[in-house]
C-alpha positions in Angstrom: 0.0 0.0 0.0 1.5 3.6 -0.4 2.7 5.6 2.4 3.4 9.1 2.3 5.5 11.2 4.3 2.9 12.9 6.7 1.0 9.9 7.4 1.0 5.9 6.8 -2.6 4.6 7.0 -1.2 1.2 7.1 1.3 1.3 10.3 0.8 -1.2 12.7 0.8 1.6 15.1 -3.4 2.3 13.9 -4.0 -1.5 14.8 -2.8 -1.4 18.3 -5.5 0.4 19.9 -8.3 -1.9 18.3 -6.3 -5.1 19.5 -5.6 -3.5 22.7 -9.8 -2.7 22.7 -10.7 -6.1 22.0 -8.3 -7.9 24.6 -9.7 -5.3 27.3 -12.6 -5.7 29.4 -14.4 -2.8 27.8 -14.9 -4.7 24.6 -18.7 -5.8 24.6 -18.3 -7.3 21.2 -17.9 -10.7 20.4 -18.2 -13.3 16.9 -17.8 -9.7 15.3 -15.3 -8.5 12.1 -13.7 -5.3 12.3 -11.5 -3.7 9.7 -9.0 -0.6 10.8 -7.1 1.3 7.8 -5.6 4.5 10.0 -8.3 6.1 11.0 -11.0 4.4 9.6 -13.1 1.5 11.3 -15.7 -0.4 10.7 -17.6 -3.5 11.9 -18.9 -5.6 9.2 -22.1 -7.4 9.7 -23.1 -10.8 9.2 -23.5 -12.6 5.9 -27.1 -12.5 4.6 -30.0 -14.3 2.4 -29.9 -12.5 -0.8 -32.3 -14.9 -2.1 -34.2 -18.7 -1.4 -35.5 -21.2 -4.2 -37.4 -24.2 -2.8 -38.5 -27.3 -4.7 -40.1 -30.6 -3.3 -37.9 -33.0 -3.9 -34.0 -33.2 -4.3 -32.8 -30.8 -6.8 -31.1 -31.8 -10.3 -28.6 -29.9 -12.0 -31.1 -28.9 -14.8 -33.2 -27.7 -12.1 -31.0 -25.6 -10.4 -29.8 -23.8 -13.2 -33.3 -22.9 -14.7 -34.0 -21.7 -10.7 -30.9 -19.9 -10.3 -30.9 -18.3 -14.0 -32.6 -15.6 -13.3 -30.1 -14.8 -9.8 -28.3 -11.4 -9.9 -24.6 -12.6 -10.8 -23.7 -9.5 -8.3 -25.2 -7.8 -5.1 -24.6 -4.1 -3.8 -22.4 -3.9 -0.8 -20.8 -1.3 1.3 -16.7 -2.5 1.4 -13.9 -0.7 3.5 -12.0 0.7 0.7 -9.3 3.6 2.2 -10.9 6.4 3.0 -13.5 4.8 4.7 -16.9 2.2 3.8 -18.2 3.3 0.0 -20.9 1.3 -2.1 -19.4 -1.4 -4.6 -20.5 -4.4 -6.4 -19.3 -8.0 -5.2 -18.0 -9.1 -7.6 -16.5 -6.1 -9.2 -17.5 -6.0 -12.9 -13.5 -6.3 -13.5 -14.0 -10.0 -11.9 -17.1 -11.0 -14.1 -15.8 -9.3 -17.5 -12.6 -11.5 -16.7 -14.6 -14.5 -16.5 -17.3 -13.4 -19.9 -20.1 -12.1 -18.2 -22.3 -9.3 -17.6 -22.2 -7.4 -14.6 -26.1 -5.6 -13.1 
């Protein structure tokens, strides 16, 4: 990552406090992910349902692809980029043109 001569958002030095935080008994967080990039923080939040297809009986591989045709290939997220938590796509069109396909 690049530094810069008035400040290094990647030092271990930012880190400290947040370990030192979690080890403390002040900490009231727990099965939780935090990101810290300088002064930014962030807890992410659990993964979610983004969408459910039921059928009776077990599934075959024709029938899963008809139900999951019609999936969004990617979903609207908020990542820690530097510079703090900003709306992206997962994957990243980059990723899916790489692999042929359309991003949403």
């Amino acid at each position: 990552m690049p530094t810069s001569d008035d400040f290094d958002r990647n030092t271990p030095d930012h880190v400290a406090p947040l370990i030192a935080y979690l080890a403390s008994n002040r900490c009231r967080f727990t099965g939780r992910v935090f990101a810290i990039e300088g002064p930014d923080v962030a807890i992410y939040g659990p993964a979610a349902v983004v969408g459910e297809w039921k059928i009776e009986t077990q599934w075959t591989l024709s029938e899963l692809a008809q139900a999951l045709s019609d999936a969004p290939n990617q979903i609207s997220s908020r990542g820690f980029f530097p510079g703090g938590p900003v709306q992206h796509n997962v994957p990243s069109g980059r990723t899916l043109k790489s692999l042929g396909e359309v991003g949403e």
